[in-house]
C-alpha positions as CSV (number, residue, x, y, z in Angstrom):
1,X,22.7,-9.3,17.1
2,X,23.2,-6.8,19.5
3,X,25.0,-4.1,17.1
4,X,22.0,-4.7,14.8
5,X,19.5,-3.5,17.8
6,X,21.8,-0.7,18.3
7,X,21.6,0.8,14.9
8,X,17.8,0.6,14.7
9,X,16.7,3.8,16.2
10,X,19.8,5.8,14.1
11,X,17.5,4.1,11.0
12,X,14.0,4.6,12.6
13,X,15.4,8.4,12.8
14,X,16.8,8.3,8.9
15,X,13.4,7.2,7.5
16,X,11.6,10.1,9.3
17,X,13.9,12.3,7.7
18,X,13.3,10.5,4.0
19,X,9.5,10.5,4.7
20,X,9.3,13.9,2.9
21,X,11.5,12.4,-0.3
22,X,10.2,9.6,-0.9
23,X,6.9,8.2,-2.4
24,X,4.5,6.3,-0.3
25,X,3.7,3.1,-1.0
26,X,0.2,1.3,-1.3
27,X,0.2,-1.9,-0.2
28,X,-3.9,-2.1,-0.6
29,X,-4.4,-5.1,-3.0
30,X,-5.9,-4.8,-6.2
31,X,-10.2,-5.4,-6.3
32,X,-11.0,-8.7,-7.4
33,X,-12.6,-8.5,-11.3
34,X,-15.0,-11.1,-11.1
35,X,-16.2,-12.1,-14.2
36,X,-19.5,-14.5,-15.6
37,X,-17.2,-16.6,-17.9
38,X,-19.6,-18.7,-20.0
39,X,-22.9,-18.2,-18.1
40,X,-25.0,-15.2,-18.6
41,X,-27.1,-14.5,-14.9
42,X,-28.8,-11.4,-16.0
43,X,-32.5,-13.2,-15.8
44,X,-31.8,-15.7,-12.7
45,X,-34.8,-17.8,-12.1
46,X,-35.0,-20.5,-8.9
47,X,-37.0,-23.4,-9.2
48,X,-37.6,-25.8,-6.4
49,X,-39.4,-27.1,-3.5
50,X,-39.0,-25.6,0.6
51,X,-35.0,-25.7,0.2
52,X,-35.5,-23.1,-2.6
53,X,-38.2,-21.0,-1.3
54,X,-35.9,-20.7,2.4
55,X,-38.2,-22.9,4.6
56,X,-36.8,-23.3,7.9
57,X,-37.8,-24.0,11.5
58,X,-40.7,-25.5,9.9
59,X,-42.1,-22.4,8.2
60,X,-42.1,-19.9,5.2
61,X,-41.3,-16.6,6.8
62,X,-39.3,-13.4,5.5
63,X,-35.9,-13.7,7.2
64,X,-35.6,-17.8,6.1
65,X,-36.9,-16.1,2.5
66,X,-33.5,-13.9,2.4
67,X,-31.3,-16.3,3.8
68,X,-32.5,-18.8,0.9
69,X,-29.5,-20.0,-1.2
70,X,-31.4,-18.8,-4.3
71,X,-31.3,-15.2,-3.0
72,X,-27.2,-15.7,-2.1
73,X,-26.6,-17.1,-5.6
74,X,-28.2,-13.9,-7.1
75,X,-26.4,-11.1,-4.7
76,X,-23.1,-13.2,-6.2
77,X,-24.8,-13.1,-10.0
78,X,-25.0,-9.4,-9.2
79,X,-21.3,-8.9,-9.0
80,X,-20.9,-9.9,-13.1
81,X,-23.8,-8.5,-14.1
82,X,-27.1,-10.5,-12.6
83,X,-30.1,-8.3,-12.4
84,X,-32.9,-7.9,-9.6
85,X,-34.5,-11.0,-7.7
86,X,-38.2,-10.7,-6.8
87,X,-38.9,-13.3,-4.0
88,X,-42.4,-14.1,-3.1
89,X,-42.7,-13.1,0.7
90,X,-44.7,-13.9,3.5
91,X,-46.1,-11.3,5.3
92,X,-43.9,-11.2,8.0
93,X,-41.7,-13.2,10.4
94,X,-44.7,-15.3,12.4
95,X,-44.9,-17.7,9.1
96,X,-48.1,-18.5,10.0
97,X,-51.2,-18.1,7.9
98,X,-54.5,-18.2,7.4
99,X,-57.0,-19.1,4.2
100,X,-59.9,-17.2,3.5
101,X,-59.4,-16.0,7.3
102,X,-59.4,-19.4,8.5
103,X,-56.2,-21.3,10.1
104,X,-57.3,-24.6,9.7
105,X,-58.9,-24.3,6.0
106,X,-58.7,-28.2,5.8
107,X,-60.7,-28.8,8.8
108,X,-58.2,-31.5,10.3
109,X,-57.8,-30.3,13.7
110,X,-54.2,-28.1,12.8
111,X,-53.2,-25.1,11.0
112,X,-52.7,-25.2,7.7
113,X,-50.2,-23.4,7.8
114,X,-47.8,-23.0,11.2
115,X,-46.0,-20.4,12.8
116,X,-42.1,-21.3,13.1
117,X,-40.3,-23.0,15.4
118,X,-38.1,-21.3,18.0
119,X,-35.8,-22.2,21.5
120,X,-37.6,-20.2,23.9
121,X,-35.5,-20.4,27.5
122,X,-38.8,-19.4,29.1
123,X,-40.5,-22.9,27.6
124,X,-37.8,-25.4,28.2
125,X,-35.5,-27.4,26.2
126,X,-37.7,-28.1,23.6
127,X,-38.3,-25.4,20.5
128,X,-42.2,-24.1,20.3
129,X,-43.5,-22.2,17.6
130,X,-43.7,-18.6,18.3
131,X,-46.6,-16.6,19.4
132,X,-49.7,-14.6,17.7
133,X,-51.2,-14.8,14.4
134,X,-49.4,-14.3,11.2
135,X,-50.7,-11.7,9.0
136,X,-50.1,-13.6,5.3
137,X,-53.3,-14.1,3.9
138,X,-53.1,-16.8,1.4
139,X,-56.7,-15.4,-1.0
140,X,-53.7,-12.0,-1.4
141,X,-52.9,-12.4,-4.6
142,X,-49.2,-11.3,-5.0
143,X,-48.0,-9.4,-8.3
144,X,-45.5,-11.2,-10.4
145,X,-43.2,-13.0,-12.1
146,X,-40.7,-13.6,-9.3
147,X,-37.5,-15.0,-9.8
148,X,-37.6,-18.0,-6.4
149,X,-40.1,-19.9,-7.6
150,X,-39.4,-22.5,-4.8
151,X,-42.6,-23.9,-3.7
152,X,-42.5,-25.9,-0.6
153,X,-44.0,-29.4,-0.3
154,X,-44.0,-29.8,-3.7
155,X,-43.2,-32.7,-5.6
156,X,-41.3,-33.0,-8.6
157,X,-44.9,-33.7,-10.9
158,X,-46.0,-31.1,-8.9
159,X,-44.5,-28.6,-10.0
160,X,-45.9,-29.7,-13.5
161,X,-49.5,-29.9,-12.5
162,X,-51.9,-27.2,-13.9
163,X,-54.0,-26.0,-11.2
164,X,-51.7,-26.2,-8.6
165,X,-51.9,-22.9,-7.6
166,X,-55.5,-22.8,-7.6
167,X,-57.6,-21.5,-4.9
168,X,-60.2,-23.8,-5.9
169,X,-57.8,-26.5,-5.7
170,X,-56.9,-26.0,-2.2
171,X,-60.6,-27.5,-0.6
172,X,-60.0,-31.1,-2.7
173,X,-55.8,-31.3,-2.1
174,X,-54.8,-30.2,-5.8
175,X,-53.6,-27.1,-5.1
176,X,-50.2,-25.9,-2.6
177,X,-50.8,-22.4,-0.3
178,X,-47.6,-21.3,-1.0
179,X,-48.3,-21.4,-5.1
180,X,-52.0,-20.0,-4.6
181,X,-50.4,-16.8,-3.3
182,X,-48.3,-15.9,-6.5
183,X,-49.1,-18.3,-9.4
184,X,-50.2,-16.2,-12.3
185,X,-53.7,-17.6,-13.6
186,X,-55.8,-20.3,-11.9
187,X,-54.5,-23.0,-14.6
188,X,-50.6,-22.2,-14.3
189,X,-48.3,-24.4,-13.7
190,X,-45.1,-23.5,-11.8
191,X,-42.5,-24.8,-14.3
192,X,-45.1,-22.3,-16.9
193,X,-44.2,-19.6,-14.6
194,X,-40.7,-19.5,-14.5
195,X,-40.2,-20.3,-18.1
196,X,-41.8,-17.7,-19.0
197,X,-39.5,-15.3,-17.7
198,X,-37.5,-16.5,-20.2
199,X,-34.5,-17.0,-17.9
200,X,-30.8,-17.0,-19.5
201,X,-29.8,-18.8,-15.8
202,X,-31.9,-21.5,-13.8
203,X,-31.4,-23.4,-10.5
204,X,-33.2,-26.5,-9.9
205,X,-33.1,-28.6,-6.9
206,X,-36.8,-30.7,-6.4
207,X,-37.3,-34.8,-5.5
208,X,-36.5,-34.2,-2.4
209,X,-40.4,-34.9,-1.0
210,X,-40.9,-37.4,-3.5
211,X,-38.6,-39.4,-0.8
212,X,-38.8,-37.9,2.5
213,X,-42.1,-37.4,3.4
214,X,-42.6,-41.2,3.0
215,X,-39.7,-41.2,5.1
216,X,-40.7,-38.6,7.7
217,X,-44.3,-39.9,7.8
218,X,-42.3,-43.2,9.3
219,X,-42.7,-45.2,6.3
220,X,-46.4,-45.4,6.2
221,X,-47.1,-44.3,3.0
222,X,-47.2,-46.8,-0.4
223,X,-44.0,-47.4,-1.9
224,X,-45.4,-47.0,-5.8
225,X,-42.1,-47.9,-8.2
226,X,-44.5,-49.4,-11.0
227,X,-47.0,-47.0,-10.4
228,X,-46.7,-43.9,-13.4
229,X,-50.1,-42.7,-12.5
230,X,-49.2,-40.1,-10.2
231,X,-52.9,-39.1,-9.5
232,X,-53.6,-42.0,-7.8
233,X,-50.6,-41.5,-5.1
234,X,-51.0,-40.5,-1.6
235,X,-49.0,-37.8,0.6
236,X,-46.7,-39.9,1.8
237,X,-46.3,-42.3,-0.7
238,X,-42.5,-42.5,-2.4
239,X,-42.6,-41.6,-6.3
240,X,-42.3,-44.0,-8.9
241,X,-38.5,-43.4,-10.4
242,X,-39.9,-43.3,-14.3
243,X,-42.4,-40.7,-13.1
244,X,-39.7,-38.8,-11.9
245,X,-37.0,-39.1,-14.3
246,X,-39.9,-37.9,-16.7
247,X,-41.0,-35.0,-14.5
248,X,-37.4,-33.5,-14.5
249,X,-37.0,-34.0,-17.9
250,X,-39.9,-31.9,-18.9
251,X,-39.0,-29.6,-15.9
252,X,-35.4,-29.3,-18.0
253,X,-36.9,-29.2,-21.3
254,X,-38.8,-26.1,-20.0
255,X,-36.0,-24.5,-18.6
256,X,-33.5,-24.4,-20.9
257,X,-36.0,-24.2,-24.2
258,X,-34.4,-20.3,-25.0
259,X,-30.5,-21.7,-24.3
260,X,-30.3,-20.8,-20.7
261,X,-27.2,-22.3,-18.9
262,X,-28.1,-23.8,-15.5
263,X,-26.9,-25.6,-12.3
264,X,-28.8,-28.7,-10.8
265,X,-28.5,-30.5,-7.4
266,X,-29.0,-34.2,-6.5
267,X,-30.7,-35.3,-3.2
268,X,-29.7,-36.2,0.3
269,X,-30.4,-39.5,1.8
270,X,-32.6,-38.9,4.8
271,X,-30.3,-40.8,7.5
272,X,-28.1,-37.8,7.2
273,X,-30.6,-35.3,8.4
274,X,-31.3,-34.7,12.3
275,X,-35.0,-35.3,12.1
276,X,-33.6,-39.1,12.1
277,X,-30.4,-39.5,14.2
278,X,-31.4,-37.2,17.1
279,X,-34.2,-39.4,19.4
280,X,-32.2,-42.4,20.6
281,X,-33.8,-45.9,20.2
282,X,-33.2,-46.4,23.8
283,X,-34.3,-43.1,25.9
284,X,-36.2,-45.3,28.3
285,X,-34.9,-45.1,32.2
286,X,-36.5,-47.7,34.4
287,X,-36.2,-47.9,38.3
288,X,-36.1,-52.0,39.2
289,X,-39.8,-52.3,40.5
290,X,-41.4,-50.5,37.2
291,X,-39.1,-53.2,35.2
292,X,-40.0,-56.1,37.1
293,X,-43.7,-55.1,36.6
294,X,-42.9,-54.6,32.7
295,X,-41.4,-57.9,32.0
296,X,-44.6,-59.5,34.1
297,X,-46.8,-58.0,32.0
298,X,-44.7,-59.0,28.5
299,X,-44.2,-62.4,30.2
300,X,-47.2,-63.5,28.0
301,X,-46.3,-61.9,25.0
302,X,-43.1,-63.5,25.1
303,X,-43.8,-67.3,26.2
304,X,-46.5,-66.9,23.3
305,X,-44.0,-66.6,20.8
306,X,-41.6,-69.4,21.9
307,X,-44.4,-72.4,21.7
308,X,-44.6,-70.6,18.1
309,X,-41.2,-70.8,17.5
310,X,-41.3,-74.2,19.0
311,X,-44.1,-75.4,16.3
312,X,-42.0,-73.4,13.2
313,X,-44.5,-70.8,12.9
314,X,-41.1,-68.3,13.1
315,X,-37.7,-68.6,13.4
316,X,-35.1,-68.5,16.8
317,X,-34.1,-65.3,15.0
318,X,-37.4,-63.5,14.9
319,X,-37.5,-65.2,18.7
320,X,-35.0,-62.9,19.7
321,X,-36.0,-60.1,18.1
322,X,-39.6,-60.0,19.1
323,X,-38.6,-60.7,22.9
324,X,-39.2,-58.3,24.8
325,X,-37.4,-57.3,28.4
326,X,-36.6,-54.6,30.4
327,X,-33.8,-53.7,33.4
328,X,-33.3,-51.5,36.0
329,X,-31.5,-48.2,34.9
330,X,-30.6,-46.1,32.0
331,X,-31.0,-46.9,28.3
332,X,-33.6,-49.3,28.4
333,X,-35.4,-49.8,24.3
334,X,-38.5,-48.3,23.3
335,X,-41.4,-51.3,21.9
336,X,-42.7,-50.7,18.5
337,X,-44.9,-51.8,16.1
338,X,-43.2,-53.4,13.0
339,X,-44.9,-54.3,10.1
340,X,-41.9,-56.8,8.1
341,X,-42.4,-59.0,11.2
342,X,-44.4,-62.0,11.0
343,X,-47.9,-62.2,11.6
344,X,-49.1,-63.8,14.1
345,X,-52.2,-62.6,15.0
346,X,-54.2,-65.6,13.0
347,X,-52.9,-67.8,16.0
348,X,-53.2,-65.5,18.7
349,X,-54.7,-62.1,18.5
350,X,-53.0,-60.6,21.5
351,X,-49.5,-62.0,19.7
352,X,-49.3,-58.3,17.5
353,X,-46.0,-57.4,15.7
354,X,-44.1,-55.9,18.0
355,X,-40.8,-55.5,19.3
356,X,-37.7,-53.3,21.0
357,X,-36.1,-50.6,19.3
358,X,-32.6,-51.5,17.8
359,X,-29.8,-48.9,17.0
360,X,-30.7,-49.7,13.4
361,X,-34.4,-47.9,13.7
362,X,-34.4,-44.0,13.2
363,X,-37.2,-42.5,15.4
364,X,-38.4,-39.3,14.0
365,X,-37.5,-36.3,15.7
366,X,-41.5,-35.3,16.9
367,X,-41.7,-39.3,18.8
368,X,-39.7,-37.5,21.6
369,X,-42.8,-35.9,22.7
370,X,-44.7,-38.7,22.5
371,X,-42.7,-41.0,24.2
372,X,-43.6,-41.2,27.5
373,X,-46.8,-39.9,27.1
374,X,-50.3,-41.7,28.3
375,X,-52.1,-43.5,25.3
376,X,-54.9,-43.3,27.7
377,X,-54.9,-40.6,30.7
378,X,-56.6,-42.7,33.1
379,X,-54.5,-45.1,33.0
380,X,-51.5,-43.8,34.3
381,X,-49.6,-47.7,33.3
382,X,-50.2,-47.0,29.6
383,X,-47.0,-45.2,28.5
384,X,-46.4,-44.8,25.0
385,X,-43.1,-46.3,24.1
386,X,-43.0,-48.4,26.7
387,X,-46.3,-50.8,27.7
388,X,-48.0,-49.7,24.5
389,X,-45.6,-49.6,21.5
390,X,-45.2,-46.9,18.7
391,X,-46.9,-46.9,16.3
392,X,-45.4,-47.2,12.7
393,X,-45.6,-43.3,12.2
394,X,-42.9,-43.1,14.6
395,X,-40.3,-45.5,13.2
396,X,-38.2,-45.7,9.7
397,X,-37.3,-49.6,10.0
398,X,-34.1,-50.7,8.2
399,X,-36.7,-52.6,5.7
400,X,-38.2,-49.4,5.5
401,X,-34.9,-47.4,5.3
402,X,-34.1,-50.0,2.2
403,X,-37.1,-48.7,0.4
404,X,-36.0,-44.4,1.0
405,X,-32.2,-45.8,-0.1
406,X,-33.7,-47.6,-3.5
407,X,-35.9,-44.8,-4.4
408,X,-33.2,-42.1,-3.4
409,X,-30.5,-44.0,-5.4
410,X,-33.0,-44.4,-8.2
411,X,-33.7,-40.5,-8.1
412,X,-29.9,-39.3,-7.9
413,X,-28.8,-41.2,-11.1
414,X,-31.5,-39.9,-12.6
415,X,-30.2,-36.5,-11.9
416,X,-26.7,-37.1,-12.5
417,X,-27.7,-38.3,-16.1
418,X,-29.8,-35.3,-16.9
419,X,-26.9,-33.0,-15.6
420,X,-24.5,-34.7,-18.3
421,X,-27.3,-34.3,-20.9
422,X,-28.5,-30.8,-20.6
423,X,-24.7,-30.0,-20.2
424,X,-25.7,-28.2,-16.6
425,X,-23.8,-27.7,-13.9
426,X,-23.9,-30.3,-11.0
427,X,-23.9,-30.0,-7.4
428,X,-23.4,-33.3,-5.1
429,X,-25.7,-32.2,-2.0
430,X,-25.8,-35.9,-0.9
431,X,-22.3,-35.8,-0.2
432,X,-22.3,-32.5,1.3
433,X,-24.8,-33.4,3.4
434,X,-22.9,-36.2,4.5
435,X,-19.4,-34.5,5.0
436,X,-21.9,-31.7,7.3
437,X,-23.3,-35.3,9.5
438,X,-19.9,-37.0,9.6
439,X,-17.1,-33.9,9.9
440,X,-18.6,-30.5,9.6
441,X,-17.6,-27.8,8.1
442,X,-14.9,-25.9,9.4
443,X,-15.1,-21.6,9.2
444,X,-13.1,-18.9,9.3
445,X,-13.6,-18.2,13.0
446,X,-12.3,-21.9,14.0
447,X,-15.8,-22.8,14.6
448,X,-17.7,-25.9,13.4
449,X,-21.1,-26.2,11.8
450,X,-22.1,-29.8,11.5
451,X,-25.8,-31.6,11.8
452,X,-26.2,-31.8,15.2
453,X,-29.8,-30.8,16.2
454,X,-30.5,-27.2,17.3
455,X,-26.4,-26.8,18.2
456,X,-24.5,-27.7,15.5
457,X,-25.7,-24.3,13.4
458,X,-26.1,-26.7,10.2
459,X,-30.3,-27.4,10.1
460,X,-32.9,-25.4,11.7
461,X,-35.0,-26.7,14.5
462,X,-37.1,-28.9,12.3
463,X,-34.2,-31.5,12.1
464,X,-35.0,-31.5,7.8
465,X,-35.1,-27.9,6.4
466,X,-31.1,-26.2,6.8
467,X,-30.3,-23.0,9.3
468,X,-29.3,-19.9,7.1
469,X,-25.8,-21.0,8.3
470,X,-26.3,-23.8,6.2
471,X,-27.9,-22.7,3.2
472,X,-24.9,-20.9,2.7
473,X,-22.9,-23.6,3.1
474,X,-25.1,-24.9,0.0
475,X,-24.8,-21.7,-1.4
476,X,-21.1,-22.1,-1.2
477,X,-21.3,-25.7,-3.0
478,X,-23.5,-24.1,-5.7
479,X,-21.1,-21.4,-6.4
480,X,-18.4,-24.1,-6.7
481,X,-20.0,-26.1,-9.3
482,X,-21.3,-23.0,-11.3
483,X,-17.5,-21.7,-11.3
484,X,-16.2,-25.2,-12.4
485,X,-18.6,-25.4,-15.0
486,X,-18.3,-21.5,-16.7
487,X,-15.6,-20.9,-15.7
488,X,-16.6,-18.0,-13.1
489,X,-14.9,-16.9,-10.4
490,X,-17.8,-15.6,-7.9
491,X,-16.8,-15.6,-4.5
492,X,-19.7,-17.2,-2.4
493,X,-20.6,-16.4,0.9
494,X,-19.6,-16.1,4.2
495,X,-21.6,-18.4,6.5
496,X,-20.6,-17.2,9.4
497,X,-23.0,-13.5,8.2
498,X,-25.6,-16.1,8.3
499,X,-27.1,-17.2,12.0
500,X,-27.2,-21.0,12.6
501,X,-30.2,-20.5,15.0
502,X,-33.0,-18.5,16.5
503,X,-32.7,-18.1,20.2
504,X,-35.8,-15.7,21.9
């Protein structure tokens, strides 16, 4: 080894005197030819609900607008010859806006439309929606066709419905903001729109609030399987599957009427998002005197239900879940209101259905506010959570839970059917979604970007709506499908180009 040292500077010193005989070499590797294959993505066209349009940190606003997957697909469509994507924007980065002037249009005590959310050091812990007054103005009509036709909040009939970008619509609840500002006519409807761009390639990802604002309103809303009269349905009530499996069939009839290939996605079950699996269902600390005084005043409550469990009225099991005690220290259960449990109130009115949190209850993300608060602020004893329980809002019970699972399950074969029968291509977000809550996602950097809230980089501070770090990540599992399908070869996107949260 060392005569093969030696001899390396006599070489070093015959190469320099070569250099001028010989030819360099050009180790640069040969650009990438990416080609279409199948698919044609000249006229891309997006349609969807808030995860198409970008919504994040619970708002509409520019920079969520270009870091929507939609917009990634088409800079990747661009590469084998995809043409120019118009994106309806808001006015500006606030996402805030007003109607007619007004911020609270509806006259229900909030804006109508909010500013986003942001971690501010300055505020605490907790993200707060940023400052001042967003300039969109909802009446400004916005010049069209564009190509993200993602309309948040909307439903998958929705997006059927003529007049739902009316501005006349908006005063009786028939009409969505976001469609007001760039539907074409009064009477359009927003599948009309985009089909009439006549697009040769189409995303389409909507069901997902058919499901979850049920589940985000905490279950309050009217689970209506049986019900195919949409008009009769309420906010937060859960879509009947028929009406559904209809609504995307037209949505697909529409779409692919002049040939165009597309992609579709299925939906993610709402346990996997942080909104649900972030506020513990025991946050409660107690010192010894504050529990001694709380199992006093449930001492009632409780000895109330054992005579009724004595005379049959319920069972030793629903005994022991209704009882209700508290210890000294950390991790003590929050009470709540729980509407499968028996009723008892016909015996004794005080005897209301309520019970402790288990670590089978998902509290939504906005209860950790509210926890802890004073239902009444003279009364300085009456502590939400704790001597007065949460109201239903607040919880998604695992009888509740059941109902998201059936309607979800219902939805997603639904989807995977049409997929096979339009011959489209097919991304599984529910298991993506999963693989982000359970493992992460693993980038080039060694860095991880999974679902938890506001650190993991995957969601935005709203605990539902991704972080542009993990739209891309969808972007990525769109790409992946559309390549497998057409045989494609576009090379996604880099998610770590794409922040995983706002910090001011």
């Amino acid at each position: 080894m060392k005569k093969l040292y030696a001899l390396l500077p006599f070489l070093g010193l015959f190469l320099i005197a070569c250099e001028e005989d010989t030819a360099s070499i050009d180790n640069t590797p040969d650009p990438i030819e990416y080609t279409a294959g199948t698919a044609d993505f000249s006229k891309y066209v997006a349609v969807g609900n808030s995860l198409t349009a970008g919504f994040s940190d619970n708002a509409l606003f520019r920079a969520g607008q270009e870091a929507s997957f939609p917009n990634m697909l088409a800079a990747n469509f661009a590469l084998v010859g995809g043409g120019a994507f118009e994106i309806p924007y808001m006015a500006d980065n606030l996402g805030g806006a007003t109607i007619n002037g007004e911020t609270d249009a509806n006259m229900d005590g909030s804006p109508d439309i909010g500013n986003r959310l942001i971690l501010s050091f300055a505020a605490g812990p907790a993200p707060v929606p940023v400052a001042g007054q967003g300039s969109t103005e909802i009446t400004n009509k916005l010049s069209g066709p564009f190509n993200n036709m993602g309309v948040p909040g909307s439903k998958s009939y929705e997006l059927l419905a003529p007049g739902y970008g009316s501005l006349a619509g908006l005063a009786v609840g028939a009409a969505n903001p976001y469609f007001v500002r760039f539907s074409s006519s009064e009477s359009a409807t927003v599948v009309g729109d985009a089909a009439a761009q006549g697009a040769t390639f189409f995303s389409l990802w909507t069901g997902a609030n058919d499901v979850l604002l049920y589940a985000t309103g905490g279950g309050t809303g009217v689970d209506q399987t049986g019900n195919l009269d949409p008009s009769t349905y309420s906010r937060n009530d859960l879509t009947d599957p028929n009406v559904f499996a209809g609504s995307l069939d037209a949505i697909l009839q529409a779409m692919t009427a002049n040939g165009a290939d597309g992609v579709i996605a299925n939906l993610p079950n709402v346990t996997d998002v942080p909104y649900f699996t972030t506020v513990p269902h025991n946050p409660v600390p107690l010192d010894e005197a504050t529990a001694g005084l709380l199992n006093g005043a449930y001492g009632a409550y409780n000895a109330g239900l054992a005579q009724l469990q004595g005379l049959g009225a319920i069972t030793a099991d629903e005994l022991a879940q209704r009882t209700i005690t508290f210890s000294a220290g950390e991790g003590n259960a929050v009470v709540i209101i729980d509407e499968d449990l028996t009723d008892l109130t016909g015996f004794n009115p005080a005897l209301i259905n309520m019970r402790q949190a288990t670590d089978e209850d998902l509290l939504v993300l906005t209860s950790r506010t509210f926890i802890g608060t004073l239902a009444n602020p003279n009364d300085p004893t009456s502590i939400n959570g704790v001597a007065v329980p949460l109201a239903d809002k607040w919880v998604l019970t695992p009888e509740e839970q059941t109902t998201v699972e059936n309607a979800l399950t219902a939805y997603n074969q639904t989807i995977a059917g049409l997929a096979t029968a339009y011959d489209l291509a097919f991304v599984d977000a529910n298991a993506l979604l999963n693989e982000l809550k359970t493992d992460g996602f693993q980038q080039s950097d060694g860095s991880i970007v999974d679902a938890t809230f506001a650190t993991g980089g995957g969601f935005s501070l709203d605990g539902v709506h991704p972080s542009p770090r993990g739209y891309a990540i969808l972007a990525n599992a769109f790409i992946e499908a559309i390549n497998e399908k057409y045989g494609s070869n576009l090379p996604g996107v880099n998610p770590l180009d794409y922040t995983g949260l706002y910090i001011n």
